[in-house]
C-alpha positions, 0 to 999 in steps of 0.5 A: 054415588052421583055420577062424575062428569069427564073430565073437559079436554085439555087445552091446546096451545094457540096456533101461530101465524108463520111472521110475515116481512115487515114492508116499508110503507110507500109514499102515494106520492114518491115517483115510480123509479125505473132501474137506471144502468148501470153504465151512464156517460155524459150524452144521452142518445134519443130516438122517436122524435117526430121527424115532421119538426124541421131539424133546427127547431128541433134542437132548440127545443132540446137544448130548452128542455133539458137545460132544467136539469143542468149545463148543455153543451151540444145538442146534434142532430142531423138531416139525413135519413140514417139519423131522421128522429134521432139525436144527442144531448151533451151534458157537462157532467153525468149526474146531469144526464143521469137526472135528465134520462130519468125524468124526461124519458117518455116525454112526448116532445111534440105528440111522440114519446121520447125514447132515451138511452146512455150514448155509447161513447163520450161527444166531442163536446165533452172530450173538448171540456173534459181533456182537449189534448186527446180531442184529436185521438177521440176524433181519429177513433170515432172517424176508424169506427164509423168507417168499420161500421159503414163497410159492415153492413151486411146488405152492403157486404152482399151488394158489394159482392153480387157487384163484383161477380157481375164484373167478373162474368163481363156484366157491367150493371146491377139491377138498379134499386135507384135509377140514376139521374140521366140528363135527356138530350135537348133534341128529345125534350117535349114541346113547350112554349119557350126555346132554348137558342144555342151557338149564337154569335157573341156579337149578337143584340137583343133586339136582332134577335126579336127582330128574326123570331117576330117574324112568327107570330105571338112572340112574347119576349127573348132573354139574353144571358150576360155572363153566356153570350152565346145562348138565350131564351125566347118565349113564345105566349103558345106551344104551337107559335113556339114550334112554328119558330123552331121548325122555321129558323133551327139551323139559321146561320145568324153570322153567315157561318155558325148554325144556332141550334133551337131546341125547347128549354127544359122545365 
């Protein structure tokens, strides 16, 4: 018999893939969508501005650029250090603010990126528009919550105490972090070329005293106060001419009676 060749093996049911989620195709051009909060009011708060723009021009450029996405009701900023390159911008309603905060955010508004956020709580602005009757109450908590927060602070709380433990050892100043504005007596300013005449007599003319303060020489003018009578500046063209007439007539009784006092005139 001939020989009978085995039998193939039988065979194996494919192998199937485990299915794979379908995924939505993106347009290449829809925008990237950051997550937006949850939480969203009708200012948004924004940080980074370049603090070399002067404050008002600032604001304009705000209030220019965000009027696209809808109606601006305020734009506040302000001078002082605390608030240097940050400011508020008030929409008239929510949906406004929430398109501007999502468009705009990383802007960079003259070379700085702007950081945008939701504001904490409602502006003036928008109370007024929204319900003007509570305006005053909005104020009244807005005013008791800037106080809590002032008097928070916790460097203050500890300059606040260390202050009151030097007053209760006897010590009545602090190491000053800023020295503070202290008016140098006029006998002590430096030598320039223009004196300071005090206690003058209020009769006294324009020309008695250039009369008296030429008598040094290099006299360049004396000017009279209208609304003080009793003080005036003369200048002399030199330090030196000017400190000759000072030595010379300080003291001088004018009247027989009052003593003008010269010193030099600050800068």
């Amino acid at each position: 018999m001939a020989d009978i060749p085995p039998a193939p093996p039988p065979l194996s049911a494919p192998t199937m893939a485990a299915p794979q989620p379908v995924v939505p195709m993106q347009s290449a051009t829809a925008p990237a969508q950051s997550a937006e909060p949850e939480y969203a009011c009708e200012t948004l708060y924004i940080q980074n501005l370049n603090e070399k723009i002067k404050v008002d021009v600032m604001k304009q450029t705000l209030r220019a650029l965000f009027k696209t996405y809808g109606e601006v009701l305020d734009v506040v900023a302000h001078r002082n250090l605390r608030m240097r390159g940050q400011a508020f911008v008030s929409f008239a309603d929510v949906d406004a603010a929430r398109r501007a905060a999502r468009e705009v955010r990383g802007f960079p508004l003259y070379t700085k990126p702007m950081q945008i956020s939701f504001a904490r709580t409602r502006s003036d602005a928008v109370v007024k528009r929204v319900d003007d009757s509570s305006f005053d109450e909005h104020k009244k908590r807005r005013e008791e919550h800037k106080r809590k927060t002032r008097y928070s602070n916790p460097l203050k709380q500890k300059l606040k105490a260390k202050r009151m433990a030097l007053a209760s050892d006897g010590v009545s100043h602090l190491p000053a972090t800023r020295r503070p504005n202290v008016l140098m007596p006029d006998e002590y300013l430096p030598p320039n070329k223009i004196l300071f005449l005090q206690n003058l007599p209020e009769t006294v003319t324009k020309d008695q005293l250039s009369a008296l303060f030429s008598q040094y020489p290099n006299l360049h003018e004396v000017r009279m106060v209208p609304t003080k009578k009793d003080i005036a500046f003369v200048e002399y063209y030199d330090e030196a001419a000017a400190t000759n007439a000072k030595d010379g007539l300080h003291n001088y009784k004018m009247d027989g009676e009052n003593k003008i006092k010269i010193t030099y005139a600050r800068k």
